[in-house]
PDB file of N, CA, C and O in Angstrom:
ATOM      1  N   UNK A   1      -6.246 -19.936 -37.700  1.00  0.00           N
ATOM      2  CA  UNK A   1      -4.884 -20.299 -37.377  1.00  0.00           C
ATOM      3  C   UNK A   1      -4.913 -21.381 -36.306  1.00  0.00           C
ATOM      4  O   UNK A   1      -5.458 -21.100 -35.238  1.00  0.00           O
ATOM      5  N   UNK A   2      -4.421 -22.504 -36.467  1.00  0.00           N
ATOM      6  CA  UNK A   2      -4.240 -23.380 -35.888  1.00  0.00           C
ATOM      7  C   UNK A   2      -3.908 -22.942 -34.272  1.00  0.00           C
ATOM      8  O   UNK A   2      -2.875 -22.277 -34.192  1.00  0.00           O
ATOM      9  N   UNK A   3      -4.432 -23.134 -33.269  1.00  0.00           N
ATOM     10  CA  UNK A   3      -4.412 -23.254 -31.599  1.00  0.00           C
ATOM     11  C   UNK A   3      -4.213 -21.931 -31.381  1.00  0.00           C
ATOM     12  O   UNK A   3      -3.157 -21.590 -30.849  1.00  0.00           O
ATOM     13  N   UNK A   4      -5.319 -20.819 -31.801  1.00  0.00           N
ATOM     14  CA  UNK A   4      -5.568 -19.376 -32.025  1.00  0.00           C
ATOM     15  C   UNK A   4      -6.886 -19.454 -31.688  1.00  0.00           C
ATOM     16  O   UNK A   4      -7.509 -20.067 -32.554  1.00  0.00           O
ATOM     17  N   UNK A   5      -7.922 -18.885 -30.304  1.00  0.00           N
ATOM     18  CA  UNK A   5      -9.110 -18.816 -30.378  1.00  0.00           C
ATOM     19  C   UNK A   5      -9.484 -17.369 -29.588  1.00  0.00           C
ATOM     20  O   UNK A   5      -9.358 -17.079 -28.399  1.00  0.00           O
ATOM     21  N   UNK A   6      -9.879 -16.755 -30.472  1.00  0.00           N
ATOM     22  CA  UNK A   6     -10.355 -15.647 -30.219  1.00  0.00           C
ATOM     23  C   UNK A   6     -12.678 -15.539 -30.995  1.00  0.00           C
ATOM     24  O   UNK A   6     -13.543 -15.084 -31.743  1.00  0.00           O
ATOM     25  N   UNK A   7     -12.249 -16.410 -29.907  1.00  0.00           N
ATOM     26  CA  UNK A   7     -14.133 -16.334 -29.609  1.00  0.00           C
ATOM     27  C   UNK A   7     -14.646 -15.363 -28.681  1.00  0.00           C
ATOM     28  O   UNK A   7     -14.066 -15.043 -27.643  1.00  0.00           O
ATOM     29  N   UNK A   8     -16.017 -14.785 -29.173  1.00  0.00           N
ATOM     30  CA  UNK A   8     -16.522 -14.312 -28.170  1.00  0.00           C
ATOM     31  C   UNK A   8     -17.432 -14.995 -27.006  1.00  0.00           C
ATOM     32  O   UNK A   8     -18.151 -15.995 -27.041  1.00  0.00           O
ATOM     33  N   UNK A   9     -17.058 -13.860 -25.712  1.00  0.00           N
ATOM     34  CA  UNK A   9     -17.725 -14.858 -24.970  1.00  0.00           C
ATOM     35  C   UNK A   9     -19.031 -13.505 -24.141  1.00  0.00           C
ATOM     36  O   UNK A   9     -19.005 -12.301 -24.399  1.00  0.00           O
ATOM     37  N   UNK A  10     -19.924 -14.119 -23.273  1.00  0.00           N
ATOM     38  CA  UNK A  10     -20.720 -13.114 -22.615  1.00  0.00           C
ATOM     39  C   UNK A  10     -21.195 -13.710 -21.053  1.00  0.00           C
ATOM     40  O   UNK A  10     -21.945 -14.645 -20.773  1.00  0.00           O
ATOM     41  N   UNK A  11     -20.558 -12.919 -20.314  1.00  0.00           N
ATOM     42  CA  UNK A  11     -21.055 -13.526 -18.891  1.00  0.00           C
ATOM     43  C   UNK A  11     -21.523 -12.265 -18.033  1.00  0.00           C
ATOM     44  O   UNK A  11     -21.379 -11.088 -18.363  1.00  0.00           O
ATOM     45  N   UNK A  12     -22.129 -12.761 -16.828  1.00  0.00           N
ATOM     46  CA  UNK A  12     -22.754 -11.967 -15.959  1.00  0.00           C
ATOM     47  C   UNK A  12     -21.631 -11.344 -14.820  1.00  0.00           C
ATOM     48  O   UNK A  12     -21.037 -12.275 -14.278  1.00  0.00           O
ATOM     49  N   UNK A  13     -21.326 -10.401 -14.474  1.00  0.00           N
ATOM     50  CA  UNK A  13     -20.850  -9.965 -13.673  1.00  0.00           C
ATOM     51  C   UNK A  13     -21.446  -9.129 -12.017  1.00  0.00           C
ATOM     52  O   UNK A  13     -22.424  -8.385 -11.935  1.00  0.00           O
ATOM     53  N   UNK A  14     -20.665  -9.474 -11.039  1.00  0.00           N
ATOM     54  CA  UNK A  14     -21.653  -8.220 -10.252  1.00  0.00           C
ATOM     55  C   UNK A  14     -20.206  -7.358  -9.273  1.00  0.00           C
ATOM     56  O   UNK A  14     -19.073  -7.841  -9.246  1.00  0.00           O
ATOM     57  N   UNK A  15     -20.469  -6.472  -8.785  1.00  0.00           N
ATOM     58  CA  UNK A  15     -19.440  -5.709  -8.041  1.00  0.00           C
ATOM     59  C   UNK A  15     -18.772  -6.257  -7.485  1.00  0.00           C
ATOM     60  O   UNK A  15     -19.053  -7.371  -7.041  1.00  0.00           O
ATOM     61  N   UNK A  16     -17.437  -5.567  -7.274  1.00  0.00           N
ATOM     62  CA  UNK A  16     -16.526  -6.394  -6.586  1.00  0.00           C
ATOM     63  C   UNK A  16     -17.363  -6.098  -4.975  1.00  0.00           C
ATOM     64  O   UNK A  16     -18.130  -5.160  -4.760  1.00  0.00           O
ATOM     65  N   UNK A  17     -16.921  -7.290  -3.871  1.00  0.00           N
ATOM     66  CA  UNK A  17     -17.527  -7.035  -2.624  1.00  0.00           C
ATOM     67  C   UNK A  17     -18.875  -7.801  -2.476  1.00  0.00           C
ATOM     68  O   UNK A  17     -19.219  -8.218  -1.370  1.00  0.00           O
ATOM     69  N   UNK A  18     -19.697  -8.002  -3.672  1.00  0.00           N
ATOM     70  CA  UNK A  18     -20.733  -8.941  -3.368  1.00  0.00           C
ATOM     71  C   UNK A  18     -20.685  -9.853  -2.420  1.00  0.00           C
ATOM     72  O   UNK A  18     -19.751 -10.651  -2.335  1.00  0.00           O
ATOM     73  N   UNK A  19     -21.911  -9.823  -1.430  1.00  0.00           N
ATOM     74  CA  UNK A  19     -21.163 -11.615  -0.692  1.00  0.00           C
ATOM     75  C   UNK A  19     -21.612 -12.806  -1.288  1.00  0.00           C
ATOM     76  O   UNK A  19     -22.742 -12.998  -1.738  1.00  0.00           O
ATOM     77  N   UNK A  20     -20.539 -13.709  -1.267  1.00  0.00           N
ATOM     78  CA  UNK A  20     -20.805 -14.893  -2.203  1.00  0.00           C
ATOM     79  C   UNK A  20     -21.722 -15.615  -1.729  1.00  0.00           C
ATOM     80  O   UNK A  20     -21.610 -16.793  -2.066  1.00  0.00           O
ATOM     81  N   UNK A  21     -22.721 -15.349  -0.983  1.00  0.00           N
ATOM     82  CA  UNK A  21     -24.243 -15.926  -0.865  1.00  0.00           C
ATOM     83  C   UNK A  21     -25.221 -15.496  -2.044  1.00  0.00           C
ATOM     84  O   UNK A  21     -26.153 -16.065  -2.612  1.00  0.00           O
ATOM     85  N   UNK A  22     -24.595 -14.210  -2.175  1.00  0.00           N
ATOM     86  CA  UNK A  22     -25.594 -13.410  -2.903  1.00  0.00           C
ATOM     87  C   UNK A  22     -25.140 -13.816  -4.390  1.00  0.00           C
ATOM     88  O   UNK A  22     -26.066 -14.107  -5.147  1.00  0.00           O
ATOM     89  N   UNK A  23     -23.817 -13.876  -4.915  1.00  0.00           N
ATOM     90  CA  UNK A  23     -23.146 -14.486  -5.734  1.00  0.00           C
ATOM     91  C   UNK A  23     -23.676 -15.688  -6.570  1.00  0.00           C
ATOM     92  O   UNK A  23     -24.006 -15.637  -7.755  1.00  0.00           O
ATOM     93  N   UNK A  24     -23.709 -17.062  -5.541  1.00  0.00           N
ATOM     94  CA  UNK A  24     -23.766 -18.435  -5.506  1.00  0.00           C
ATOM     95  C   UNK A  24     -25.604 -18.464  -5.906  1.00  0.00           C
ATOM     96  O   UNK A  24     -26.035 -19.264  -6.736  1.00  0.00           O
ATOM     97  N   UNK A  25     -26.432 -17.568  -5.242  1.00  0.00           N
ATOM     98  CA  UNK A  25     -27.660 -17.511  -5.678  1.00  0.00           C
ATOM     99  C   UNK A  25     -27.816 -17.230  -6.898  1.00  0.00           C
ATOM    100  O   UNK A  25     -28.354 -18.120  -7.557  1.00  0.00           O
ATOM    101  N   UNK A  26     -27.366 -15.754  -7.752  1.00  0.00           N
ATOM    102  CA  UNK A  26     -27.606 -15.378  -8.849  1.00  0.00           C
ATOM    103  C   UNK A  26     -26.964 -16.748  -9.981  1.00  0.00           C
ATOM    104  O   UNK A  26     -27.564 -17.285 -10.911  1.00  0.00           O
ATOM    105  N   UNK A  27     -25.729 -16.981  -9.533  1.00  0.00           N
ATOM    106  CA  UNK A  27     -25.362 -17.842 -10.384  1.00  0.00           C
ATOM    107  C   UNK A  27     -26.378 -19.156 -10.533  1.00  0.00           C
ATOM    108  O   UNK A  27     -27.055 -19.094 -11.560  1.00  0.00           O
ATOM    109  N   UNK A  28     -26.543 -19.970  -9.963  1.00  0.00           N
ATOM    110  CA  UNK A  28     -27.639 -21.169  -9.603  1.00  0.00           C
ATOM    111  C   UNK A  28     -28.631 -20.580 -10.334  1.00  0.00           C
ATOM    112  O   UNK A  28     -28.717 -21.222 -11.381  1.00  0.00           O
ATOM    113  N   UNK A  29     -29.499 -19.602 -10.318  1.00  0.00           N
ATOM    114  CA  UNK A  29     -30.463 -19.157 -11.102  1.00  0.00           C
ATOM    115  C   UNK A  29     -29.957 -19.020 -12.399  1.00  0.00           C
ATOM    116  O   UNK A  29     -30.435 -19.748 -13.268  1.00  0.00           O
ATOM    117  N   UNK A  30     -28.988 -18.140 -12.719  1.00  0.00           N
ATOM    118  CA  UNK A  30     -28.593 -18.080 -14.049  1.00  0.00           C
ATOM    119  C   UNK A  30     -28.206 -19.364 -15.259  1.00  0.00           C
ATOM    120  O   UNK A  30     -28.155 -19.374 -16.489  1.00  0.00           O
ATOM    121  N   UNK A  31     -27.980 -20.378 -14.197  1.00  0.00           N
ATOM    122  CA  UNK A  31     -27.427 -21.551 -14.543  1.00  0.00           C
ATOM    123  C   UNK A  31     -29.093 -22.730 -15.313  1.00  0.00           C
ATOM    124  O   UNK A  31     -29.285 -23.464 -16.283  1.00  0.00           O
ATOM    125  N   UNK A  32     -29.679 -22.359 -14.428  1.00  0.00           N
ATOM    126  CA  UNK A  32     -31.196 -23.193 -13.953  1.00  0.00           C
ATOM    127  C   UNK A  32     -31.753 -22.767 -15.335  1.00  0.00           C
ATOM    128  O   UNK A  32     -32.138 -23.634 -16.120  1.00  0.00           O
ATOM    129  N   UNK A  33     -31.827 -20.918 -15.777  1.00  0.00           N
ATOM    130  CA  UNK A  33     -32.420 -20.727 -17.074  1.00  0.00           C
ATOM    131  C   UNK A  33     -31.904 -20.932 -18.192  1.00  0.00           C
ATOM    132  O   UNK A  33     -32.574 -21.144 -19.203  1.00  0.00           O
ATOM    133  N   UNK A  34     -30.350 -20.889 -18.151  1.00  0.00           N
ATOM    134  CA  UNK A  34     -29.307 -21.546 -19.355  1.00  0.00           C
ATOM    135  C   UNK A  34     -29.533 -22.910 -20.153  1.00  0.00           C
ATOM    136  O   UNK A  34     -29.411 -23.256 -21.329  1.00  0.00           O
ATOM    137  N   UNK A  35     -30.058 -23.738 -18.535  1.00  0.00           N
ATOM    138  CA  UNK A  35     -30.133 -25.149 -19.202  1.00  0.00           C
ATOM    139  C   UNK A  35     -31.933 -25.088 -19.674  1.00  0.00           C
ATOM    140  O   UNK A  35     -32.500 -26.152 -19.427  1.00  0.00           O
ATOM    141  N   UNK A  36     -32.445 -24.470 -20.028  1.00  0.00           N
ATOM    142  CA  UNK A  36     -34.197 -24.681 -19.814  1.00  0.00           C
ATOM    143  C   UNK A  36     -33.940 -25.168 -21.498  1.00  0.00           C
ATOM    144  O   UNK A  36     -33.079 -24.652 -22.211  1.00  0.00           O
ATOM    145  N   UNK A  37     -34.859 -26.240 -21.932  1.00  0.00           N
ATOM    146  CA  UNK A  37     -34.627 -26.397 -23.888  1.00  0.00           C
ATOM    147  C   UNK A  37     -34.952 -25.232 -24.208  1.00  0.00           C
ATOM    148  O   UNK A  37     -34.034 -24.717 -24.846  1.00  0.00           O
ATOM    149  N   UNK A  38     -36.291 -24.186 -24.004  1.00  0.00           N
ATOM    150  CA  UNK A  38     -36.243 -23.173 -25.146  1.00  0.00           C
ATOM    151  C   UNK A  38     -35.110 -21.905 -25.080  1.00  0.00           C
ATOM    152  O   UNK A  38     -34.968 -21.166 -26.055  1.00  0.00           O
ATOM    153  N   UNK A  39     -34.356 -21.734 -23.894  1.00  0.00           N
ATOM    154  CA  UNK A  39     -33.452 -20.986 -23.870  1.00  0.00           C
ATOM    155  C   UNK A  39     -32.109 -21.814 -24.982  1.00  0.00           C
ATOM    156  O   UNK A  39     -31.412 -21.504 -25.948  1.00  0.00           O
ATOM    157  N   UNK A  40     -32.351 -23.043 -24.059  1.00  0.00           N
ATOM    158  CA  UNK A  40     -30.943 -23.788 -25.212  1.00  0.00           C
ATOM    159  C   UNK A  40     -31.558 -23.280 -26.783  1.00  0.00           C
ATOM    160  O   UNK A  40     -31.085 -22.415 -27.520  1.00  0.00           O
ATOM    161  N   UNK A  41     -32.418 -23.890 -26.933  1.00  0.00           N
ATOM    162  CA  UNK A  41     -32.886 -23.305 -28.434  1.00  0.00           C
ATOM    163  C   UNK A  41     -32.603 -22.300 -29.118  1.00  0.00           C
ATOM    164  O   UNK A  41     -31.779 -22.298 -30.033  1.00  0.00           O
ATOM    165  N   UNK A  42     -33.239 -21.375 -28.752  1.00  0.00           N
ATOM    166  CA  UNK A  42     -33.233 -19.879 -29.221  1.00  0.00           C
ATOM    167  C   UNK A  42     -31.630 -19.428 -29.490  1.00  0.00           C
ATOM    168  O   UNK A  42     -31.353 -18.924 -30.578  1.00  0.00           O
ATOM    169  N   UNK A  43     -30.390 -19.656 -28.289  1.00  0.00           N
ATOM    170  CA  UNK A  43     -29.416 -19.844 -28.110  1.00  0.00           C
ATOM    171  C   UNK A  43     -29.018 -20.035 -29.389  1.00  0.00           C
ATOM    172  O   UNK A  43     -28.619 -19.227 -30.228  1.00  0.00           O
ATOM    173  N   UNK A  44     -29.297 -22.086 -29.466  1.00  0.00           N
ATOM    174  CA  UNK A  44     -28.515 -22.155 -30.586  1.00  0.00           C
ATOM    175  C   UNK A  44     -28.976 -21.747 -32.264  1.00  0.00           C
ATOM    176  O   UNK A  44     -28.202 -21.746 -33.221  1.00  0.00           O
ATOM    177  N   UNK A  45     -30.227 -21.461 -32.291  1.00  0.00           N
ATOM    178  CA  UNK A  45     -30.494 -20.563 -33.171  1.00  0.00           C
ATOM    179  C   UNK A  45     -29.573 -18.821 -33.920  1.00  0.00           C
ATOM    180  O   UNK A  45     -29.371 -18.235 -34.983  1.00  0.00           O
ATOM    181  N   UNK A  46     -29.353 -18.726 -32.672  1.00  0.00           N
ATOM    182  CA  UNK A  46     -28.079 -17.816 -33.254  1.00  0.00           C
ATOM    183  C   UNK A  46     -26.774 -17.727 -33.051  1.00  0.00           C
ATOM    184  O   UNK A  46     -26.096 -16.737 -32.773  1.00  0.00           O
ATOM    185  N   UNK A  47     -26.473 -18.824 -33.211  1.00  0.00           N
ATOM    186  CA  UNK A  47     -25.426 -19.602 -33.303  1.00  0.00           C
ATOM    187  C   UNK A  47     -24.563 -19.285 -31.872  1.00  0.00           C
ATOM    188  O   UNK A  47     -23.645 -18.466 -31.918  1.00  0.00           O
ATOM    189  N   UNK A  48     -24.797 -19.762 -30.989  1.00  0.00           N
ATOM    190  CA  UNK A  48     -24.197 -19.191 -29.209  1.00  0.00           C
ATOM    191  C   UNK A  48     -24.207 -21.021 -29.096  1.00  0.00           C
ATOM    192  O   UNK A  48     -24.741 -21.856 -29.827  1.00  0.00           O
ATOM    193  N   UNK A  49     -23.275 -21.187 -27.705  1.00  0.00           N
ATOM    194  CA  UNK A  49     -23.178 -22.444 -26.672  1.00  0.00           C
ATOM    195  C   UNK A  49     -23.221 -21.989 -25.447  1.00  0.00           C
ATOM    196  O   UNK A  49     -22.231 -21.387 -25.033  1.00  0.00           O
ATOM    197  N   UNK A  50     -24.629 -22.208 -24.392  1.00  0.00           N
ATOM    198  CA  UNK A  50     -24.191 -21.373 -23.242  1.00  0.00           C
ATOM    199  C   UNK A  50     -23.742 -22.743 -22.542  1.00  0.00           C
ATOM    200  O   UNK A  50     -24.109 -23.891 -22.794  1.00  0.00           O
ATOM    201  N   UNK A  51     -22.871 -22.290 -21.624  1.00  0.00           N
ATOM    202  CA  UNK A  51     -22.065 -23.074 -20.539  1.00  0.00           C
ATOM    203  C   UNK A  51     -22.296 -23.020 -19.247  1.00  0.00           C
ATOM    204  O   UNK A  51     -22.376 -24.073 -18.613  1.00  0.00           O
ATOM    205  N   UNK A  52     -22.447 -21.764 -18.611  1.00  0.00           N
ATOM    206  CA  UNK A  52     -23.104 -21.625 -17.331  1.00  0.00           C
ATOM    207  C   UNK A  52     -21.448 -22.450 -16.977  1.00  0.00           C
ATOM    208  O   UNK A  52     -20.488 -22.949 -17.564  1.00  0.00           O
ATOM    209  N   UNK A  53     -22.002 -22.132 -15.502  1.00  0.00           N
ATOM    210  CA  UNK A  53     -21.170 -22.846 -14.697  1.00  0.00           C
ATOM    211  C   UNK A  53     -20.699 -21.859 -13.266  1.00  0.00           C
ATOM    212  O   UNK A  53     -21.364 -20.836 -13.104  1.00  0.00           O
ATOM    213  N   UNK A  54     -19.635 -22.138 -12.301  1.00  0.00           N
ATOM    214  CA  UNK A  54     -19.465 -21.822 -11.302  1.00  0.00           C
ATOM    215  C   UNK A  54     -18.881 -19.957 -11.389  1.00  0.00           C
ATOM    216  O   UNK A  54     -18.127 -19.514 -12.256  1.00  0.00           O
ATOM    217  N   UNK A  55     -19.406 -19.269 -10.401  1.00  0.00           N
ATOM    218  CA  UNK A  55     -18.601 -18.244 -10.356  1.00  0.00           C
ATOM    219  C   UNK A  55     -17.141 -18.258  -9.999  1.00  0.00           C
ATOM    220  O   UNK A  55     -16.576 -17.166 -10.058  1.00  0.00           O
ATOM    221  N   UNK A  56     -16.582 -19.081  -9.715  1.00  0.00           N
ATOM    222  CA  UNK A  56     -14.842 -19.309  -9.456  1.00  0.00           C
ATOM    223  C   UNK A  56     -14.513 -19.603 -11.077  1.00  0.00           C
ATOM    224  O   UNK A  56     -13.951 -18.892 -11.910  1.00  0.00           O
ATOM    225  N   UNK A  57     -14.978 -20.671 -11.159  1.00  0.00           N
ATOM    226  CA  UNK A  57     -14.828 -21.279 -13.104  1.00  0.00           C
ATOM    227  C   UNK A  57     -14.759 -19.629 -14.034  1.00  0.00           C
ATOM    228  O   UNK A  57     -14.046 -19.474 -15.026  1.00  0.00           O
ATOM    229  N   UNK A  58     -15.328 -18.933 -13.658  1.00  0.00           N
ATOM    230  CA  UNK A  58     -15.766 -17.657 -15.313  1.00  0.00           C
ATOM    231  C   UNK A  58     -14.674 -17.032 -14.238  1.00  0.00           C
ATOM    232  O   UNK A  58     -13.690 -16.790 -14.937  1.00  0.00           O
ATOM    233  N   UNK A  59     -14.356 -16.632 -12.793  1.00  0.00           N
ATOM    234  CA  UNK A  59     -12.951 -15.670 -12.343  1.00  0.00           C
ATOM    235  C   UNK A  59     -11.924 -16.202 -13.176  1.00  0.00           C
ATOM    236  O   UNK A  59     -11.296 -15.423 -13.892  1.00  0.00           O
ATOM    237  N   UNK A  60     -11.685 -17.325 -13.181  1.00  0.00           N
ATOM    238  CA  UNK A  60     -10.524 -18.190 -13.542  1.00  0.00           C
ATOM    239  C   UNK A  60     -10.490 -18.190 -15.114  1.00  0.00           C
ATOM    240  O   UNK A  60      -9.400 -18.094 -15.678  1.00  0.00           O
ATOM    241  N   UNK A  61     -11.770 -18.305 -15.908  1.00  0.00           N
ATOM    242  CA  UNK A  61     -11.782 -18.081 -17.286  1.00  0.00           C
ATOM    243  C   UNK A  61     -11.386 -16.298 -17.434  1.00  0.00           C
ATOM    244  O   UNK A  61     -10.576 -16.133 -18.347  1.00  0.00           O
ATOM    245  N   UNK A  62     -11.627 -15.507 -17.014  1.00  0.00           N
ATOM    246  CA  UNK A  62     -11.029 -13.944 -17.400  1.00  0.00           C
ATOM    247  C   UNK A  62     -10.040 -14.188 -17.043  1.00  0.00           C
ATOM    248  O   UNK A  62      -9.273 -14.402 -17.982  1.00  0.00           O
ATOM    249  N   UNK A  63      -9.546 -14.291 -15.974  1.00  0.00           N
ATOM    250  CA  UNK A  63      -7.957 -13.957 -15.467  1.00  0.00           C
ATOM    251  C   UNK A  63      -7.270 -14.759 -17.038  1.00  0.00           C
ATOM    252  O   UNK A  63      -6.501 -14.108 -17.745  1.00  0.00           O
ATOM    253  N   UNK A  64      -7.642 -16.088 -17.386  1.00  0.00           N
ATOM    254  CA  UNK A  64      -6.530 -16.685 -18.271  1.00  0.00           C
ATOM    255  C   UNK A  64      -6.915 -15.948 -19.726  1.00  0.00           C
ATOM    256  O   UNK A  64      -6.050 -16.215 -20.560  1.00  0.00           O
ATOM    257  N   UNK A  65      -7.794 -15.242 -20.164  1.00  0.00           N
ATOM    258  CA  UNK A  65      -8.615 -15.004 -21.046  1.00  0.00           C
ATOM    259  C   UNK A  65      -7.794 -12.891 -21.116  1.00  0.00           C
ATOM    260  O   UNK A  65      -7.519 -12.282 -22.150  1.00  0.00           O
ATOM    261  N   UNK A  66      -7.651 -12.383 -19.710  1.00  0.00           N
ATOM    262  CA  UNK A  66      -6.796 -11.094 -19.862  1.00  0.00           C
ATOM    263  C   UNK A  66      -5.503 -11.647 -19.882  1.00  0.00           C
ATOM    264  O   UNK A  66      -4.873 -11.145 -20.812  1.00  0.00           O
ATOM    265  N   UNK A  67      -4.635 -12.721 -19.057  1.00  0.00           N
ATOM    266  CA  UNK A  67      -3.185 -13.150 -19.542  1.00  0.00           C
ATOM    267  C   UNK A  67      -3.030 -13.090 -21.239  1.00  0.00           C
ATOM    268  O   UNK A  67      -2.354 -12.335 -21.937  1.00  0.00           O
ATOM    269  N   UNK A  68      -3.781 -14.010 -21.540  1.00  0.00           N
ATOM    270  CA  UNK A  68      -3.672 -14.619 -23.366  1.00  0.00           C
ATOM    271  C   UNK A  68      -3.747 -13.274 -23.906  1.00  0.00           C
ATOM    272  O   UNK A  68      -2.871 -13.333 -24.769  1.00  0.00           O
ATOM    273  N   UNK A  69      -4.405 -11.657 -23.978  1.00  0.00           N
ATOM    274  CA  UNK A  69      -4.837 -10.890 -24.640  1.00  0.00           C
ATOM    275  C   UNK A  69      -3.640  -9.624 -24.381  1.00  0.00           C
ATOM    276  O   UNK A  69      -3.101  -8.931 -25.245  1.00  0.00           O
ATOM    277  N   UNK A  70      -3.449  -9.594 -22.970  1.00  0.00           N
ATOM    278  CA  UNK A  70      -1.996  -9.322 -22.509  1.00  0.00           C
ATOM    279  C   UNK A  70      -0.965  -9.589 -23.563  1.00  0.00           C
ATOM    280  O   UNK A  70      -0.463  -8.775 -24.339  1.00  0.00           O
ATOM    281  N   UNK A  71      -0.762 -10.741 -23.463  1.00  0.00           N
ATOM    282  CA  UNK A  71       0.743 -10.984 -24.403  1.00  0.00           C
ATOM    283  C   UNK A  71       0.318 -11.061 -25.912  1.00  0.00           C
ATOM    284  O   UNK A  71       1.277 -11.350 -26.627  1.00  0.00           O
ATOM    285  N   UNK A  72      -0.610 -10.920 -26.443  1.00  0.00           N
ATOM    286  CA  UNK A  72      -0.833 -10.739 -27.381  1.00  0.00           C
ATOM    287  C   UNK A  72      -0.614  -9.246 -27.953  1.00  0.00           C
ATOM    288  O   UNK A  72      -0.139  -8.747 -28.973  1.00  0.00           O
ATOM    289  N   UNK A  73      -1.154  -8.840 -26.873  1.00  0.00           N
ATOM    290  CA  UNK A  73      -1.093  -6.733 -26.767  1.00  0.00           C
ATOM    291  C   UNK A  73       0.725  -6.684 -27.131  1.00  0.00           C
ATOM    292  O   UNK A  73       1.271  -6.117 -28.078  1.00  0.00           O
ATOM    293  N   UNK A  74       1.361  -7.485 -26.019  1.00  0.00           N
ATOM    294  CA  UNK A  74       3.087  -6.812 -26.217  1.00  0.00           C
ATOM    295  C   UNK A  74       3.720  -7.657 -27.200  1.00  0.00           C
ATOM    296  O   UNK A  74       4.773  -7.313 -27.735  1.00  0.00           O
ATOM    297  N   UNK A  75       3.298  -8.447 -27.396  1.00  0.00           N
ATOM    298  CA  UNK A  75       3.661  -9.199 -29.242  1.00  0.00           C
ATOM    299  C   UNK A  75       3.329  -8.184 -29.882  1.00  0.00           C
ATOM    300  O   UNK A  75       4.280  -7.940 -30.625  1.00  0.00           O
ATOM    301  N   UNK A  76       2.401  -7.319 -30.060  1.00  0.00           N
ATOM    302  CA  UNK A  76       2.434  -7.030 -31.012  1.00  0.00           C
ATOM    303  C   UNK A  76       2.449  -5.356 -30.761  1.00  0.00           C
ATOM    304  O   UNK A  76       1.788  -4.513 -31.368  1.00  0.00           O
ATOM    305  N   UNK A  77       3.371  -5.165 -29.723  1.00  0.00           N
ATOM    306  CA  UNK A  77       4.150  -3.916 -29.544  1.00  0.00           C
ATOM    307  C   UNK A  77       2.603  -2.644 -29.556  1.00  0.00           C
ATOM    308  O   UNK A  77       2.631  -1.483 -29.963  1.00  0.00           O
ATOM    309  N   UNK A  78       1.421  -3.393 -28.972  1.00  0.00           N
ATOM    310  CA  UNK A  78       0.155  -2.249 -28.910  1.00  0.00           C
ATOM    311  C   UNK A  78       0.566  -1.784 -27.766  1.00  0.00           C
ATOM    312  O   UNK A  78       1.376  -2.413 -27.085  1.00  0.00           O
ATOM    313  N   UNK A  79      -0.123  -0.178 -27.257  1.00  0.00           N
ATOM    314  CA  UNK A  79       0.295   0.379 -26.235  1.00  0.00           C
ATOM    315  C   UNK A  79      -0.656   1.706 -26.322  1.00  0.00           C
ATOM    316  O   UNK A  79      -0.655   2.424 -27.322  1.00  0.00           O
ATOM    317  N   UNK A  80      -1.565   1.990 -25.034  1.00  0.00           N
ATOM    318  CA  UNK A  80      -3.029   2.713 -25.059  1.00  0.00           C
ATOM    319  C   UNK A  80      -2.246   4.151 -25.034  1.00  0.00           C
ATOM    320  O   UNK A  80      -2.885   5.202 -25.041  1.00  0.00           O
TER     321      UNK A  80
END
């Protein structure tokens, strides 16, 4: 359906309260092995795009990523 994307996605998370030293490290590492070619490889071998990127960037991708799934939930009158 045209401007409908319900892709999956997979990121790293850590507790709320982490300090963002500890944060900013894991990420930088996580980022460092994302870009390596045989990780890209293997990756796109089964059909994935990793992106990596900032821990503010993936807060900001869920928050808009639970909004969109939110109103999708009360469109369509779901309720747990």
């Amino acid at each position: 359906m045209p401007g409908f994307d319900a892709s999956i996605w997979i990121g790293l998370l850590a507790p709320a309260g982490t300090q963002t030293d500890i944060v900013e490290r894991i990420a930088h590492g996580v980022s460092d092995v994302l870009h390596r070619d045989e990780v890209l490889a293997s990756m796109h071998l089964q059909g994935l795009d990793a992106s990596g990127g900032r821990p503010q960037e993936f807060a900001a991708f869920i928050a808009a990523e639970s909004r969109k799934w939110l109103a999708v939930a009360h469109a369509a009158s779901l309720r747990n």
